[in-house]
DOGUMI-681984 format. One record per residue (C-alpha): residue number from 1; residue in one letter; chain; x, y, z. Coordinates in steps of 0.5 Angstrom, whole numbers. Layout:
NUM,A,A,X,Y,Z
...
END
This chain:
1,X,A,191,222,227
2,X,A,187,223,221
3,X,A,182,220,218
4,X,A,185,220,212
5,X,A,186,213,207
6,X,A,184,209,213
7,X,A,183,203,208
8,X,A,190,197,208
9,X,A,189,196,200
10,X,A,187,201,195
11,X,A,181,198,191
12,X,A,182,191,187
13,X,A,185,192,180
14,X,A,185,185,178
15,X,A,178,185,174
16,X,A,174,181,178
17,X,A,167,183,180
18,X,A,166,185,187
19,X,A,162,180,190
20,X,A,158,184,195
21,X,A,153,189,192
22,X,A,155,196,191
23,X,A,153,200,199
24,X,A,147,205,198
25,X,A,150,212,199
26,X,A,151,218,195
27,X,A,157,216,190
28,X,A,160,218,184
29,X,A,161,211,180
30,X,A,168,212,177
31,X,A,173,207,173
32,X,A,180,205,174
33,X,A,183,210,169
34,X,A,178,216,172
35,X,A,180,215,179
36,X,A,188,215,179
37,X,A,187,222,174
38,X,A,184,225,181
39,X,A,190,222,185
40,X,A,195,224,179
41,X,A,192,232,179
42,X,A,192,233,188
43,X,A,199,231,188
44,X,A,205,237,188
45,X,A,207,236,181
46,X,A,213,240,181
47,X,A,220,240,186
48,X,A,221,247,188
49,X,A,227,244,193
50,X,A,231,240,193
51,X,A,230,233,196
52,X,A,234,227,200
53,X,A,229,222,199
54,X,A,228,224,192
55,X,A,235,223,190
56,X,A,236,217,194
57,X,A,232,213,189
58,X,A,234,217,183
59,X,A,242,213,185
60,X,A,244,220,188
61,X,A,247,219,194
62,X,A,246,226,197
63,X,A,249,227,205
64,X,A,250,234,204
65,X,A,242,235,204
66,X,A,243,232,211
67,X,A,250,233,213
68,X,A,251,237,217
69,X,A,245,235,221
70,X,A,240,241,222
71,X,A,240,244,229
72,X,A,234,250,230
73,X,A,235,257,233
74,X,A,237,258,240
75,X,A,230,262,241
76,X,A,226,254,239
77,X,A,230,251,243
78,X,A,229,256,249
79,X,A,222,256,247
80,X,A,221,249,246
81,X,A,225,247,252
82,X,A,220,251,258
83,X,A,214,249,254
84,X,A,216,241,255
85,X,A,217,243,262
86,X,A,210,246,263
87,X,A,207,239,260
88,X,A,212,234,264
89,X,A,210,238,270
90,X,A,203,237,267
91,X,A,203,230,265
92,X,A,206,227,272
93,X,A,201,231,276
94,X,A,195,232,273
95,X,A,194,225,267
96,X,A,193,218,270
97,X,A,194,215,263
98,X,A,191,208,267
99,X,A,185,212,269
100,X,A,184,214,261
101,X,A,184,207,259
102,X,A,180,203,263
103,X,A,174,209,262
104,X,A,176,210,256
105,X,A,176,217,256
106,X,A,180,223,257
107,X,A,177,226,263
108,X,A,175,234,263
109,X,A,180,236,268
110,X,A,186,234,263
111,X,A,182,237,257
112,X,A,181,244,262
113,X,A,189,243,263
114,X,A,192,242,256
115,X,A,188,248,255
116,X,A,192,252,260
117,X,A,197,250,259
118,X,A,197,251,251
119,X,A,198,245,249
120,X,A,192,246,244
121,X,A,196,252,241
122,X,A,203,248,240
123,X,A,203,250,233
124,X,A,200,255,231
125,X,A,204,262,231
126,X,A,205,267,237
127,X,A,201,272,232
128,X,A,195,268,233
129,X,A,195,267,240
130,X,A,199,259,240
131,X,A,206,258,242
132,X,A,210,257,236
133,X,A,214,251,237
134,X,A,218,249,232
135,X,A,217,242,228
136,X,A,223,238,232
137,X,A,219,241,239
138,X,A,212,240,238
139,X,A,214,232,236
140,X,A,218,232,242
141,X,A,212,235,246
142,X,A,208,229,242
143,X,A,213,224,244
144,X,A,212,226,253
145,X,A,204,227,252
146,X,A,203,220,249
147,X,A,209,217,254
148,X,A,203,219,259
149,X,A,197,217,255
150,X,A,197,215,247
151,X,A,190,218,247
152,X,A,192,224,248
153,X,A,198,225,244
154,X,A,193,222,239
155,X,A,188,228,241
156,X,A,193,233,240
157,X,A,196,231,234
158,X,A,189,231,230
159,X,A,187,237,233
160,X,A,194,241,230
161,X,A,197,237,225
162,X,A,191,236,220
163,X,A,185,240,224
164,X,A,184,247,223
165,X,A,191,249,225
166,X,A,195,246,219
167,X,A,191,247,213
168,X,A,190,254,215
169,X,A,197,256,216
170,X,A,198,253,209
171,X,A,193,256,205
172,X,A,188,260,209
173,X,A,187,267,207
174,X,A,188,272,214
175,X,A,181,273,215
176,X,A,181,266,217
177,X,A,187,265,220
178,X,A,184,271,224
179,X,A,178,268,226
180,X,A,179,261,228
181,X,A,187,260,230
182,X,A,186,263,236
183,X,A,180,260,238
184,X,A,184,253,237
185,X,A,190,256,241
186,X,A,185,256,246
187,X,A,183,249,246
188,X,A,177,250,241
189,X,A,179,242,239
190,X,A,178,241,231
191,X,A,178,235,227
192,X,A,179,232,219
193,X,A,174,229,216
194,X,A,176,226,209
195,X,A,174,218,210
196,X,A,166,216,209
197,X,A,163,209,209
198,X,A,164,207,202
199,X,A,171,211,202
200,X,A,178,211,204
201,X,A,183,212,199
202,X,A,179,213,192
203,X,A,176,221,193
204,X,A,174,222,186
205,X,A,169,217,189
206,X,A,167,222,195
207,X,A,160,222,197
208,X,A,159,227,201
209,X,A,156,235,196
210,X,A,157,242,198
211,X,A,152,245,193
212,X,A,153,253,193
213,X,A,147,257,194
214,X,A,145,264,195
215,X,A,149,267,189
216,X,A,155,262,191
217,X,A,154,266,198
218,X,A,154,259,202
219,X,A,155,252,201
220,X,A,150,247,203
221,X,A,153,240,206
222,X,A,150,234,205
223,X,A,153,227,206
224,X,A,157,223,212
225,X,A,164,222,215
226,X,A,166,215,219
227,X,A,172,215,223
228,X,A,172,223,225
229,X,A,178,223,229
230,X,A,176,228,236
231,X,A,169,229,232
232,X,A,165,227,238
233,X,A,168,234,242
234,X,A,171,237,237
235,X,A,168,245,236
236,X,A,171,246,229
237,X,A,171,242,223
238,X,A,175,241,216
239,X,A,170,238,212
240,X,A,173,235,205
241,X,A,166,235,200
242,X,A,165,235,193
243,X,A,163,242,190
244,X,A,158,239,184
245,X,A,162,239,176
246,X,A,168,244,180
247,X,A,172,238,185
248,X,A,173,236,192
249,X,A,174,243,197
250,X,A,176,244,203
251,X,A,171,248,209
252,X,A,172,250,216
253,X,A,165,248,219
254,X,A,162,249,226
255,X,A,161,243,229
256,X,A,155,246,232
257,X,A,152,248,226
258,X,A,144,245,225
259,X,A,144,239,221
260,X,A,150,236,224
261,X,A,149,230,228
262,X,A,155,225,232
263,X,A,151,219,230
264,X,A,156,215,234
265,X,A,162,214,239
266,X,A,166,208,236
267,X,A,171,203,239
268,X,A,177,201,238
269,X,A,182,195,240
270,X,A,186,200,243
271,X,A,187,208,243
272,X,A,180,208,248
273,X,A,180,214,249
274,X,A,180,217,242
275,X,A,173,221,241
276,X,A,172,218,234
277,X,A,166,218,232
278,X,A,161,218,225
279,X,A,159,225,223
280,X,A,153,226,218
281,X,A,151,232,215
282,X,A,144,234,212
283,X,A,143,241,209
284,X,A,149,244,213
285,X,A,149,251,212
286,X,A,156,254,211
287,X,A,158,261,209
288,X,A,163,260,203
289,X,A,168,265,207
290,X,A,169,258,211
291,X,A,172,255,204
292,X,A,179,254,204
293,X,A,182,255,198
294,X,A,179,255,191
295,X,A,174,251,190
296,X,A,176,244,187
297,X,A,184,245,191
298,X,A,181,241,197
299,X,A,185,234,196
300,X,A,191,238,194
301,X,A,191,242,201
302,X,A,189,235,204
303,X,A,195,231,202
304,X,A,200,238,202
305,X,A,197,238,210
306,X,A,199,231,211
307,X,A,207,232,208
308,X,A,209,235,215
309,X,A,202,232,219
310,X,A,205,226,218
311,X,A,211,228,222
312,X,A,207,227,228
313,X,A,205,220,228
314,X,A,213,218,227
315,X,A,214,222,234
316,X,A,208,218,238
317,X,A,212,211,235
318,X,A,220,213,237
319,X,A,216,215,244
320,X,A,213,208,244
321,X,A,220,205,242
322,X,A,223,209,248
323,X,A,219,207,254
324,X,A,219,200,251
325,X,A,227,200,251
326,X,A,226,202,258
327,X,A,222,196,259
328,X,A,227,191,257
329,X,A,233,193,259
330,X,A,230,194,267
331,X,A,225,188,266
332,X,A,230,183,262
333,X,A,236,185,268
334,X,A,230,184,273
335,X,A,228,177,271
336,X,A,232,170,273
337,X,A,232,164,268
338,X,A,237,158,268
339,X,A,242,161,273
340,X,A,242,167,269
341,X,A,238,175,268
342,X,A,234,173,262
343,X,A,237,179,258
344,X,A,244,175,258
345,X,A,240,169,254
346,X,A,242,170,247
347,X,A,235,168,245
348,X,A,232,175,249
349,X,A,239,180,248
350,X,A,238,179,241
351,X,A,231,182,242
352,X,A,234,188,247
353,X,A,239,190,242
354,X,A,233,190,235
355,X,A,229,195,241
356,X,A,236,199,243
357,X,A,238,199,236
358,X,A,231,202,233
359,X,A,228,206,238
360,X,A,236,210,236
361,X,A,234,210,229
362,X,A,226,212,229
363,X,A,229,218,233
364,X,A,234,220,228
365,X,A,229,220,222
366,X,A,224,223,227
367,X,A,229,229,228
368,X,A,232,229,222
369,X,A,225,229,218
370,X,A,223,234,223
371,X,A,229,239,222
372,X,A,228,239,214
373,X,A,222,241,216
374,X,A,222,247,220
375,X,A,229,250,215
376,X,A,224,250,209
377,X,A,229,249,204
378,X,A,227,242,202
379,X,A,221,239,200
380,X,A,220,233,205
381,X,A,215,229,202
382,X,A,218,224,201
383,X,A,221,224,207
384,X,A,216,226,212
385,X,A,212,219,208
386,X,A,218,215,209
387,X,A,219,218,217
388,X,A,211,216,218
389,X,A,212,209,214
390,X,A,217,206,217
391,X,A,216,209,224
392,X,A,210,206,224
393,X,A,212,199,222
394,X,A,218,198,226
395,X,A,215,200,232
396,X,A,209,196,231
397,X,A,215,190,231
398,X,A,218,193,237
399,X,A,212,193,241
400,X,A,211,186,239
401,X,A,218,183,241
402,X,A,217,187,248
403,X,A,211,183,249
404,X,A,214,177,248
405,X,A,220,179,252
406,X,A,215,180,258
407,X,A,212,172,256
408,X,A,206,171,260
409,X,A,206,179,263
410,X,A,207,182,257
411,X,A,199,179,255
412,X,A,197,181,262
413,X,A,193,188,262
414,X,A,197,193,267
415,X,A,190,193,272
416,X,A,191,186,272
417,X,A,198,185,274
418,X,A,198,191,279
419,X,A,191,187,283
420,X,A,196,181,284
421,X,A,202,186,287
422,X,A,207,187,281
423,X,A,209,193,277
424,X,A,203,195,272
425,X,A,206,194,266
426,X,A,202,197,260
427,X,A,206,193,254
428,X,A,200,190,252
429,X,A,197,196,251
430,X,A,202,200,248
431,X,A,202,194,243
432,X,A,194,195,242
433,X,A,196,203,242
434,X,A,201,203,236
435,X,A,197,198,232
436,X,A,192,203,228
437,X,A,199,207,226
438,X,A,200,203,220
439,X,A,193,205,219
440,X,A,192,212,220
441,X,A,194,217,216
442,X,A,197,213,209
443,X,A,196,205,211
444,X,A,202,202,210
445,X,A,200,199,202
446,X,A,198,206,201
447,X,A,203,209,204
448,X,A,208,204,199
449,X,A,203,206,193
450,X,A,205,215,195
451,X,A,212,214,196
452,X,A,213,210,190
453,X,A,209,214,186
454,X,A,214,220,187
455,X,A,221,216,186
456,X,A,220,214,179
457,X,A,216,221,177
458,X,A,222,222,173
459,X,A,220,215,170
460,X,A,214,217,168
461,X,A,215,224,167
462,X,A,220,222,161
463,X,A,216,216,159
464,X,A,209,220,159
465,X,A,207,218,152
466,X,A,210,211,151
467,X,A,205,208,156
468,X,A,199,212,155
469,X,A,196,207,152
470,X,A,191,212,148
471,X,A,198,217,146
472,X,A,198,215,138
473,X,A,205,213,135
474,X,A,207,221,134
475,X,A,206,222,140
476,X,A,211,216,143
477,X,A,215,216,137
478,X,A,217,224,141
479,X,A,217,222,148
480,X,A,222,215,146
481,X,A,226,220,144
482,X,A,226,225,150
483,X,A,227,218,155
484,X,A,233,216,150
485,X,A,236,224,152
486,X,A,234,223,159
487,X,A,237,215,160
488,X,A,243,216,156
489,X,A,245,223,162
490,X,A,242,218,168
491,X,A,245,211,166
492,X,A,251,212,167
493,X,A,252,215,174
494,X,A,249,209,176
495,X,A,255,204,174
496,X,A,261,207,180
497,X,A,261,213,186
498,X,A,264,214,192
499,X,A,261,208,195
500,X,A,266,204,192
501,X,A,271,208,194
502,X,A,274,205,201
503,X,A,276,212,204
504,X,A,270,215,203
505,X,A,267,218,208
506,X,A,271,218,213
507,X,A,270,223,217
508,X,A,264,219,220
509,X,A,269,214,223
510,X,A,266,206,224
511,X,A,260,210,221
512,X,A,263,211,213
513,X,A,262,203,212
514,X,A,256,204,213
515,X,A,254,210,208
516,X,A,258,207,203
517,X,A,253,202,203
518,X,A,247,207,203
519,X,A,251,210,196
520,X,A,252,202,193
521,X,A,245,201,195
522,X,A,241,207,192
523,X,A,244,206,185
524,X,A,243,199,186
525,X,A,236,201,188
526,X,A,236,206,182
527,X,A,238,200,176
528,X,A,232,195,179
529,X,A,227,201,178
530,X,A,229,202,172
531,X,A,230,195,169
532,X,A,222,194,173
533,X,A,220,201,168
534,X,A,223,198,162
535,X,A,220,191,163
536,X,A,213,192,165
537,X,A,213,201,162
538,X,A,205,202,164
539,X,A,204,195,168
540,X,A,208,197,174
541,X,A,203,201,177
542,X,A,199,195,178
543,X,A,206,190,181
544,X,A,203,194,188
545,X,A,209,189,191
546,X,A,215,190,187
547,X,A,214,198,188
548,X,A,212,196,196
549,X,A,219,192,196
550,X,A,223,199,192
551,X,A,220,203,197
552,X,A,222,199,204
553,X,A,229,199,201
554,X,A,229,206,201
555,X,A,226,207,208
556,X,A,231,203,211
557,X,A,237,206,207
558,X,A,234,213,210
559,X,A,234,210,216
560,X,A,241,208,216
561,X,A,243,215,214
562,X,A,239,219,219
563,X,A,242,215,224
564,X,A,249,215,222
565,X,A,248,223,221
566,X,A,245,223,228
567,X,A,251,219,231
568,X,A,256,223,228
569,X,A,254,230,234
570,X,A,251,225,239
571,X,A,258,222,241
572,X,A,261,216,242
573,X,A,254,211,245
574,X,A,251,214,239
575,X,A,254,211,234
576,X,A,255,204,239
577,X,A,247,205,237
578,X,A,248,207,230
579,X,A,253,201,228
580,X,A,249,196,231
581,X,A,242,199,227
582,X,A,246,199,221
583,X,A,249,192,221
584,X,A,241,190,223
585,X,A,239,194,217
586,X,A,243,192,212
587,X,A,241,185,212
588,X,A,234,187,211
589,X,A,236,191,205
590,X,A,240,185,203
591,X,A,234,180,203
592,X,A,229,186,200
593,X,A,233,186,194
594,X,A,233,178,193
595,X,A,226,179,194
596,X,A,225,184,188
597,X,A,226,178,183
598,X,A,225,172,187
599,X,A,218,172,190
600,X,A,210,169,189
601,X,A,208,175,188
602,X,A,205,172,180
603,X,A,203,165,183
604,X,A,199,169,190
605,X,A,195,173,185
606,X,A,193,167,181
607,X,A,191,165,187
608,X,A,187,170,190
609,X,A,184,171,184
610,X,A,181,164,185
611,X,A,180,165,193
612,X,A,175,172,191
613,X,A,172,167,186
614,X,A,170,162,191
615,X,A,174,156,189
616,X,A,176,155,195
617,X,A,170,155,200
618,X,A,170,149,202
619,X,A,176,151,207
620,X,A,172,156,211
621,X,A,167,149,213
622,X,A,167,146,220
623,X,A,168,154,224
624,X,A,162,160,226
625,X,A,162,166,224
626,X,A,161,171,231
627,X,A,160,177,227
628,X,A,155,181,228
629,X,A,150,181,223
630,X,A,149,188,218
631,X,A,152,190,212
632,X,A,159,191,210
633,X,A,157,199,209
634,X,A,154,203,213
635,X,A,147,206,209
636,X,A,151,213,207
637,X,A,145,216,203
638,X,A,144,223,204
639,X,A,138,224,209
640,X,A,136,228,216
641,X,A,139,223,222
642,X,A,135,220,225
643,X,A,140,217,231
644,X,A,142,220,238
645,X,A,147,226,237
646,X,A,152,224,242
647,X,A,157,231,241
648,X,A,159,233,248
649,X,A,163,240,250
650,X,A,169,239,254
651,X,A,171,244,260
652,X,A,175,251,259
END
């Protein structure tokens, strides 16, 4: 779990004036325009390899970049398979996930475990003292570690996929990677510290400085970071800071460097025994040998180590969905209403065929995004995006229906029910565990706004000039022209494909209706973006809703295709379950579409507009405010702590 965009909505751009004091803290003060140029220029601009996702909403249906479906080498399986036998071994002798939840704590014995194990190194190279899992083997050790408790598969996951491990493996210089990867192989835990008080997904206004001294010799760290996944046992750090007139740098900081305090444990609604913690930095000393890349490439080398980071959250949803199948299926047979097991009740079948259903297809895109990864020949932004977007929403749904499949236990904590003799079932749990997954790592609205971004790039990047509203008339007098070459090749392949061929994909059996849709709907999907570009050309950026609809589209039309994919090598019961996904799918499809053109979105933001302006307090009339009183954001001003720090060790 990272600590990265943490926030459900991007800043307001409706022009209305905050109603709230600005927070005391150490800010740069930008505009709109200032703080999307910062976004605009962290983001991989170029497409050295080719991509599923980025074709599927160009109108370019491309199953050949995904079929036939990519399998590892026989070294990764041999080597990821024995490992998952050490954790499975590990997990039911050695976690009592129960134990976790109620202390909210992982206790020291299991920290020393994983450490033995090498649970800490599972990503990280032989070279350097790790196991060297491939992608598809490291998110199928997620998926068990989590089954056990969430809070460790959270704990792994942030330690590796955006910790130390990740971002050195990409960009830092031997040296590094010799120093620190074994250190984290053994289980020296780490953590991503991007997020502050008064910032979640606006970095250009990053208040936290690393200010060079010594003749650029070292860096001195000033600032705090809230929500620092594993901050409270963490030994090293990757701190994001902005290096004064010269942009946001990446560091690897010892976590017990003098100036550094955990100033406080948070806690959460669920994930209880997630070390999360607000870390404030004051006059921390860093040797300038400890940045990663250039100076000013730190929010690069943060979003670039989320495109495959994101994978791992994907892999903790498909796990959630599993058990939670498992749950229905024993659970929905067990229970009798009305002469009848409640699972033969249309009303609750209809639930266990949507989580039969699902939980195939969160595994098709885990894997298939995981397996893109791990070959190295496709630019999986897009889909990594998409895996952990979807993932997390349908999973959250799955959670949801389970709960109400388990009516009155569903509410029911596990302790509670296994105190009055009946089986402890965690749903109630596992619904609170999944719901900071839509959150985490790329909130859905961000995660929309991403993924959005990238499918209409070749929009913007024909467009360029045309809605730039400071390019003068030269300037979009060449542009238009360069757009109407562009539209005049692009247009015309949208009109017919194989799609509406009827023995198209055959070879894919009951599946090739299904991929004829996907084909259908990706042009479909193509010519809506287009008519959007054409009429709103540099407004769309604002219709933030329009673009959450395309990109759902397109989540669900990946998912259909992952899942067909899948079916076809997994046999007969699998494309049982990847027929019944798609037909699920392709209704929702249908209504996103509908809800492109025909929707409230104009008339919600009038009325938001008047909500924000306090128009309507007078609804709020007749209720108490149980909040606690305090500020809406924490002081962050750059100054010595003053608090407890309650940074803890954990046991070799």
């Amino acid at each position: 779990m990272t600590t990265a965009n943490p926030e459900p909505t991007t800043p307001d751009k409706t022009g209305t004036a905050p109603t709230t004091p600005e927070p005391t803290g150490t800010h740069n003060h930008v505009d709109e325009r200032q703080a999307r140029q910062v976004a605009e220029q962290a983001r991989e601009s170029r497409w050295r390899h080719p991509s599923f996702g980025k074709e599927l909403f160009l109108g370019h249906f491309r199953l050949d970049l995904i079929h036939p479906h990519p399998t590892g080498s026989p070294d990764d399986r041999a080597n990821g398979e024995a490992f998952l036998k050490r954790l499975r071994d590990f997990c039911e002798t050695e976690v009592d996930g129960g134990l976790i939840e109620r202390e909210s704590r992982i206790p020291d014995e299991v920290y020393a475990g994983l450490k033995r194990i090498g649970a800490f190194g599972m990503k990280i190279k032989q070279d350097y003292g790790g196991l060297g899992l491939s992608q598809v083997y490291y998110n199928r050790a997620l998926m068990l570690a989590g089954s056990a408790s969430p809070a460790i598969g959270a704990l792994l996951s942030a330690h590796q996929s955006i910790g130390v491990p990740q971002p050195l493996a990409l960009f830092g210089t031997d040296e590094q990677k010799q120093e620190f990867l074994p250190r984290c192989a053994k289980g020296a835990i780490s953590a991503f510290l991007l997020t502050e008080p008064d910032v979640g997904s606006d970095p250009a206004r990053l208040g936290t400085t690393a200010t060079p001294i010594e003749d650029g010799e070292a860096y001195l760290l000033d600032g705090v970071k809230l929500w620092t996944t594993n901050g409270v046992v963490a030994e090293l750090l990757v701190v994001m800071a902005a290096v004064p007139d010269r942009g946001i740098s990446a560091f690897v900081v010892e976590a017990d460097s003098p100036g550094i305090t955990v100033e406080n444990r948070n806690q959460f609604m669920g994930l209880r025994g997630l070390e999360n913690g607000v870390t404030r930095f004051h006059q921390v000393r860093v040797p300038a040998a400890n940045r990663i890349g250039k100076e000013g490439a730190g929010l690069k080398i943060a979003l670039t180590t989320l495109n495959t980071g994101r994978l791992s959250l994907p892999a903790l949803c498909a796990g959630a969905a599993k058990w939670s199948l498992k749950i229905a299926r024993e659970w929905s047979a067990q229970r009798v209403q009305w002469g009848l097991p409640i699972g033969k009740h249309e009303a609750i079948g209809g639930k266990i065929a949507f989580i039969a259903a699902t939980a195939y297809a969160l595994e098709a895109v885990l894997d298939l995004s995981s397996e893109l990864a791990d070959a190295g020949d496709n630019d999986i932004r897009i889909e990594a995006a998409l895996a952990k977007l979807y993932n997390s929403e349908m999973a959250w749904l799955v959670a949801d229906e389970l709960v109400q499949i388990r009516g009155g236990r569903g509410y029911e904590t596990a302790d509670s029910m296994a105190a009055r003799g009946e089986r402890g079932v965690p749903a109630e749990q596992v619904l609170r565990d999944l719901r900071i997954n839509r959150i985490f790592e790329g909130s859905t609205e961000i995660m929309h706004l991403i993924i959005a971004r990238e499918a209409v790039d070749a929009h913007l990047s024909v467009a360029g000039d045309i809605i730039d509203p400071e390019a003068d008339r030269s300037r979009k007098a060449k542009a238009a022209a360069k757009a109407g070459g562009f539209y005049a090749k692009w247009l015309p392949t949208l009109v017919v494909g194989k799609g509406q061929v009827p023995g198209s994909f055959a070879d894919f059996g009951s599946l090739a209706t299904h991929l004829r849709f996907v084909e259908r709907s990706s042009r479909k999907l193509a010519r809506q973006t287009f008519y959007a570009m054409s009429r709103w050309q540099g407004k769309m950026e604002r219709k933030q809703r329009f673009l959450g609809r395309v990109v759902d589209i397109g989540a669900e039309l990946f998912a259909i295709s992952a899942s067909c994919v899948r079916a076809k090598s997994d046999g007969t019961n699998a494309v049982e379950l990847a027929d019944a996904f798609s037909r699920q799918a392709r209704v929702r499809v249908d209504e996103l579409f509908a809800r492109l053109w025909t929707n409230t979105d104009d008339s919600d933001l009038v009325l938001t507009r008047k909500v924000l302006a306090g128009e309507y307090t007078w609804l709020e009339d007749g209720v108490l405010d149980a909040s606690v009183p305090g500020a809406w954001i924490a002081d962050s001003a750059h100054r010595a702590s003053t608090a407890e720090d309650v940074h803890r060790t954990t046991p070799d």
